[in-house]
VOGU-3710 file (C-alpha; in Angstrom, 3 decimals, decimal comma):
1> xxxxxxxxxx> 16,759/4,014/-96,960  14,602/2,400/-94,337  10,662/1,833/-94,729  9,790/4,171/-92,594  11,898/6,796/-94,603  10,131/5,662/-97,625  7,137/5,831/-96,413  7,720/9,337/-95,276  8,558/9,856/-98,400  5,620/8,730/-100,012
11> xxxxxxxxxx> 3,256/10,995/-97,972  5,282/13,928/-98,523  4,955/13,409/-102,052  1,279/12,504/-102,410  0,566/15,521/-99,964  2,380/17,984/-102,030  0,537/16,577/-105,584  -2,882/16,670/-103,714  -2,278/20,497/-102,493  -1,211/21,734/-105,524
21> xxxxxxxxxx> -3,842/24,708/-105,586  -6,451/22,344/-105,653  -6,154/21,206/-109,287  -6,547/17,891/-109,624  -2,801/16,113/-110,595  -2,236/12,572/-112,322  0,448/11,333/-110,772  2,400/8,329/-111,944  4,103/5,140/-110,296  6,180/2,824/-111,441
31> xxxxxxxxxx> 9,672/1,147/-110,172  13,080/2,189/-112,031  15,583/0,408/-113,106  17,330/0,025/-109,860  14,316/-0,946/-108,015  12,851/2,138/-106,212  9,267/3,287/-106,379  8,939/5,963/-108,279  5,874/9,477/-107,801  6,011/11,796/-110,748
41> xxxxxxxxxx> 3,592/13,944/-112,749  5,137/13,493/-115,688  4,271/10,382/-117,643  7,734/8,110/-118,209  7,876/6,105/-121,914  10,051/3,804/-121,670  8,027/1,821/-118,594  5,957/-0,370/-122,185  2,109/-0,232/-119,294  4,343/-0,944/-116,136
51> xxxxxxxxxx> 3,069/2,732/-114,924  -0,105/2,818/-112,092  -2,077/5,951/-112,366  -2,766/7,315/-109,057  -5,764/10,110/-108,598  -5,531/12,248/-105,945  -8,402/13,919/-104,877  -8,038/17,918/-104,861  -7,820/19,415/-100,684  -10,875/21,893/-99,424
61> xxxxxxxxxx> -13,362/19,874/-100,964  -16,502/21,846/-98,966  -18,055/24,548/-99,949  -18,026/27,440/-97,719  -21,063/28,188/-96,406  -23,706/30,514/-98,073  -22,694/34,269/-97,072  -25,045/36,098/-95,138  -26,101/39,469/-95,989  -24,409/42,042/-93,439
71> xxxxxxxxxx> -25,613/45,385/-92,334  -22,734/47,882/-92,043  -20,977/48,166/-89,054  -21,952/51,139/-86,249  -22,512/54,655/-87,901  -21,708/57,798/-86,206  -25,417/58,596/-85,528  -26,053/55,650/-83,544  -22,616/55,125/-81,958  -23,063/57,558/-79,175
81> xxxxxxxxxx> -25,793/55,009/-77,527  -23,614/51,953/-77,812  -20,220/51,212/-75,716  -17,170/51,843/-77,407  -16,569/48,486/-78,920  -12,371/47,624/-79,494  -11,960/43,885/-81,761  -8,677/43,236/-82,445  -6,931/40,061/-83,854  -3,954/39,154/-81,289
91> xxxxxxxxxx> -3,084/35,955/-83,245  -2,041/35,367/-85,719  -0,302/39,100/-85,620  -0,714/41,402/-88,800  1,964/40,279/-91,798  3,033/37,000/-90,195  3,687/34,395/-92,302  2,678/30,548/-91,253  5,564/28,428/-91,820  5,547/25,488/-94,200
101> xxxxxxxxxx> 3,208/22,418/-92,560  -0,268/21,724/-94,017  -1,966/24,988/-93,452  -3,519/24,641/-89,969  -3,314/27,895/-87,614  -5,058/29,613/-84,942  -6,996/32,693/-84,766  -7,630/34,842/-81,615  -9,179/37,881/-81,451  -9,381/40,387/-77,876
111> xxxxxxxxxx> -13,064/42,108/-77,216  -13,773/45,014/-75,514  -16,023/44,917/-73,688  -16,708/41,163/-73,727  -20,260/39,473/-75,235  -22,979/40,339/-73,880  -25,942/37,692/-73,615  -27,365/37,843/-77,400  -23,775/38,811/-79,093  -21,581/36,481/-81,239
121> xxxxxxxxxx> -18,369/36,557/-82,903  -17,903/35,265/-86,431  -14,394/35,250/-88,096  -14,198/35,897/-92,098  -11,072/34,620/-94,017  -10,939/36,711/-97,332  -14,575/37,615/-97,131  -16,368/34,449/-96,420  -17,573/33,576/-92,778  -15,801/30,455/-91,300
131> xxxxxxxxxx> -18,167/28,237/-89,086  -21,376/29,581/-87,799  -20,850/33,295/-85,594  -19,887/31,576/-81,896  -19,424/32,892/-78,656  -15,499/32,492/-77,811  -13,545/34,590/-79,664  -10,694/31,523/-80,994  -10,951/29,726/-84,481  -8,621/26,567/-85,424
141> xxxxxxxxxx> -8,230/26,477/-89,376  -7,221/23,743/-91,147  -5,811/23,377/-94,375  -5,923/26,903/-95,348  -4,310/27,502/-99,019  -1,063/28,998/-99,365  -0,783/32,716/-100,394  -1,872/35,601/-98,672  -5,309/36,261/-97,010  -7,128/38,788/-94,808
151> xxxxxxxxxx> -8,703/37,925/-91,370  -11,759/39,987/-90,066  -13,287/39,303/-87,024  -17,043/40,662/-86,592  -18,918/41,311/-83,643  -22,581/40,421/-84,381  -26,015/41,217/-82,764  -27,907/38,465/-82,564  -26,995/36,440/-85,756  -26,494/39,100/-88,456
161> xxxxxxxxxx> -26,185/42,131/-87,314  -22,668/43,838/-87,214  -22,041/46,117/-84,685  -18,197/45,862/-84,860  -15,263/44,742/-87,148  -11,788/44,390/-86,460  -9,155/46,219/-89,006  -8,216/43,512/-91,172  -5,114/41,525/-90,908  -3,203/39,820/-93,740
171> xxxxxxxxx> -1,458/36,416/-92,988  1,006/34,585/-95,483  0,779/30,465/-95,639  3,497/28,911/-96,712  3,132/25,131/-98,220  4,935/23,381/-100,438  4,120/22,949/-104,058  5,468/20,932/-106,865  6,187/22,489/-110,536
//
């Protein structure tokens, strides 16, 4: 096995201990018997202190930030005055799953009819905002968990006041995991 394969190796293992649902894993090194490096999570006993404890530091270590306090979206009363908004998440599409990688997708969402001057759109990702409300309607995430989560897109007035949500959609990430 070359270096680089090894090395490959190595970062596919410390990347799957340090995702593990964010729990913080002890994961063991040591060298066997026929001279490979050796990741586990299991302690070994017959290695008599030739074992280095490695700590990996648990992924999404931000908070999200505090959630604003929303009005509720348009009522019937009121609508009649306002355009008829249409927000709609194009990408992902509803039910896809993102395949195996490190969690990173994008979001895209279609407005109709587009911003006006004091509008902004804010994307929530089971409940909680992501970001601060902006005015292009695209979001890169980054190391989302795996499992499955619901994407709302808002439209807000000013910077709290919803006048439009899209129907939710549910996404699937897949990452690895060790047992």
């Amino acid at each position: 096995m070359t270096k680089t394969h090894r090395c490959l190796r190595l970062l596919t293992l410390l990347a799957l201990f340090a995702n593990e649902a964010g729990a913080q894993t002890a994961v063991y090194k040591y060298v066997d018997e026929k001279g490979q490096v050796v990741y586990t999570d299991q302690p070994p006993t017959d290695k008599d202190g030739k074992v280095e404890t490695l700590e990996i530091e648990p992924s999404n270590l931000s908070a999200p930030p505090p959630m604003a306090i929303r009005e509720k979206p348009t009522t019937a009363s009121n609508k009649a005055a306002t355009p008829d908004y249409q927000t709609t998440i194009t990408q992902p599409t509803d039910g896809e799953t993102i395949p195996y990688g490190p969690g990173d997708f994008s979001v895209t969402a279609r407005l109709s009819p587009p911003l006006s001057g004091n509008e902004r759109v804010q994307l929530l990702v089971d409940g909680l905002p992501i970001g601060q409300p902006q005015r292009q309607p695209q979001w890169q995430l980054r190391n989302v968990f795996r499992g499955e989560h619901t994407l709302v897109v808002e439209r807000l007035l000013g910077a709290d006041q919803v006048v439009h949500r899209s129907i939710p959609s549910i996404v699937y990430v897949l990452r690895p995991s060790v047992r």
